[in-house]
C-alpha positions, 0 to 999 in steps of 0.5 A: 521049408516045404511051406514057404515053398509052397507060399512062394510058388503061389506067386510064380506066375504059369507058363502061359503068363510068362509066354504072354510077358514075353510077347507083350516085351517083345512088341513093345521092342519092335514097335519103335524098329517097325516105326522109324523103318516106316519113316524112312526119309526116302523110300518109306513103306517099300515092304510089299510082296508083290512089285511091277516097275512102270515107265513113261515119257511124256514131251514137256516144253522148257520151263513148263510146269510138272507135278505129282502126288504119291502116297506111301512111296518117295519121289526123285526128281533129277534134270537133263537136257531134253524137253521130256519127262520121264518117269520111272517107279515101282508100284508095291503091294501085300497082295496081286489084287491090291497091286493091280488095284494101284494105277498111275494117273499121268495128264500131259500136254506140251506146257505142263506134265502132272501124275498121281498116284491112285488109290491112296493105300492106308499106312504100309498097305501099298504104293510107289516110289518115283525115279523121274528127270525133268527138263532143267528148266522147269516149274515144279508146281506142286511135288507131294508125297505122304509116308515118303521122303522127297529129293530134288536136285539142279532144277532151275524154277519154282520148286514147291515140296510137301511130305508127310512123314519124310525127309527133304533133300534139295540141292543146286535148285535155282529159283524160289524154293517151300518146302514143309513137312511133319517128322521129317528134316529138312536140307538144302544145300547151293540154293539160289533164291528165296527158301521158305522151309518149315518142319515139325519134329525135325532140323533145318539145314541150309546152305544159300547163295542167295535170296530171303530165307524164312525157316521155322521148325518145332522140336528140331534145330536150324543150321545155315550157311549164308554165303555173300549176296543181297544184305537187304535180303531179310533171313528169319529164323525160329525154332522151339527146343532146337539150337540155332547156329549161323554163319555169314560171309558178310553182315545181312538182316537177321532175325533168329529166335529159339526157345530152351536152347542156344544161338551161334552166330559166326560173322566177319568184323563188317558192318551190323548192328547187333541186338541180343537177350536171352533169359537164365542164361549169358552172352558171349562175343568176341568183339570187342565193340558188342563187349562194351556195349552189354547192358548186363549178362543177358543183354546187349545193343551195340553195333560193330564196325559204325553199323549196318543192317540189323541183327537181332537174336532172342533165345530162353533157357539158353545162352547167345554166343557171336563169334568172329570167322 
């Protein structure tokens, strides 16, 4: 007995092993905590020990242009009624040196406002977050914001937004709206006016009154509410590995494509002209007008209500659902 004790113990690993085991376990569960707080949709990255909040105001006609570009920090962009900028942050850093080391570098003249965020610390080492308000009227030229999430909210112009492992949230913008990031979702809620959005590794949520649509995301689905506008207004939309759902209040051009997922159109009985495939999977509508026209499970080309502006929904691996609202 004593003997196969002995053989056993053999393998029973020292303390040591077992303390390095459980260290590597313990890393290994942290890590993936670590990452998704660093990609926190808005306020990535703000972990620095030492702070110094900041504020300017700089004078900045209606409708001129703004812009700013930060790293490791995210951006609040809000309007009010006065022809001013006003800026309001928090720089961060590990230590005093680094800290003092982070300027804010503003240009301003009357017609146009810009800020940037300098130097631009590597992941987690240091940076600012932005709280600004903006005339209401204002052309946002190039908001950029790495390692950050952005918001933006009732600004009437250009609205322009890129981030880098963050979120985009836009609500009540009226007026031509890209916004793209990487790992990071995208969502714009009473916009009015043409919405060009992208995203990689994130979803797509959009509400639009009006204006073209053109959205796009990779490993992420896309939702979209289109109330009554311009049905000459062209919608496209296209995911890979994402659902794709939308619904209109009234028949407009569209064109949505996924890959190994399903679409969802909901639609009044008006006027379209509808053309739907998928492969290895089916097509189901509740009107009876596309019912009769189905070539096959995987395919249909009818039209609903004598016709109208085109629909056309494409999918693999997943089944195309239309139904009546």
């Amino acid at each position: 007995m004593h003997g196969t004790f002995g053989i056993f113990a053999a393998y029973l690993p020292s303390r040591g092993e077992l303390r390095m085991r459980l260290a590597v376990r313990l890393l290994a569960a942290v890590l993936p905590l670590l990452t998704l707080a660093g990609c926190d949709e808005m306020w990535f990255g703000d972990s620095g020990r030492f702070r110094e909040d900041f504020h300017y105001s700089y004078p900045l006609q209606a409708g001129g242009r703004f812009s700013i570009e930060n790293t490791n920090g995210g951006i609040e962009i809000n309007v009010w009624d006065q022809d001013t900028v006003e800026i309001n942050g928090t720089k961060y850093a590990p230590t005093e040196q680094m800290l003092k080391d982070i300027k804010i570098d503003v240009s301003a003249q009357p017609s146009s406002v810009s800020v940037r965020t300098v130097p631009a610390y590597h992941f987690r080492n240091g940076g600012a977050k932005y709280s600004i308000r903006v005339p209401r009227r204002v052309q946002l030229d190039r908001v950029v914001s790495s390692n950050g999430g952005i918001r933006v909210y009732d600004v009437e112009g250009v609205a322009r937004l890129k981030s880098t492992n963050g979120g985009i949230r836009v609500s009540r913008v009226k007026g031509e709206l890209d916004a793209r990031t990487t790992n990071g979702a995208i969502e714009a809620v009473n916009q009015s006016g043409d919405a060009n959005l992208h995203t990689t590794n994130g979803g797509i949520h959009v509400d639009m009154e009006n204006g073209t649509l053109e959205a796009g995301t990779t490993n992420g689905g896309i939702e979209a509410r289109l109330a009554k506008g311009d049905p000459s207004k062209p919608v496209r939309l296209e995911s890979t590995n994402g659902h794709i759902e939308v619904s209109m209040d009234a028949p407009r051009e569209l064109r949505a494509s996924t890959s190994n997922s399903s679409i969802e159109l909901r639609m009044p009985a008006a006027g379209a002209k509808v053309r739907a495939r998928t492969s290895n999977s089916a097509i189901q509508t509740e009107f009876d007008e596309l019912s009769r026209a189905m070539t096959s499970k995987h395919s249909l080309e009818g039209t609903i209500a004598g016709g109208g502006p085109l629909i056309d929904l494409a999918t693999s691996n997943g089944h195309i659902r239309l139904l009546r609202r």
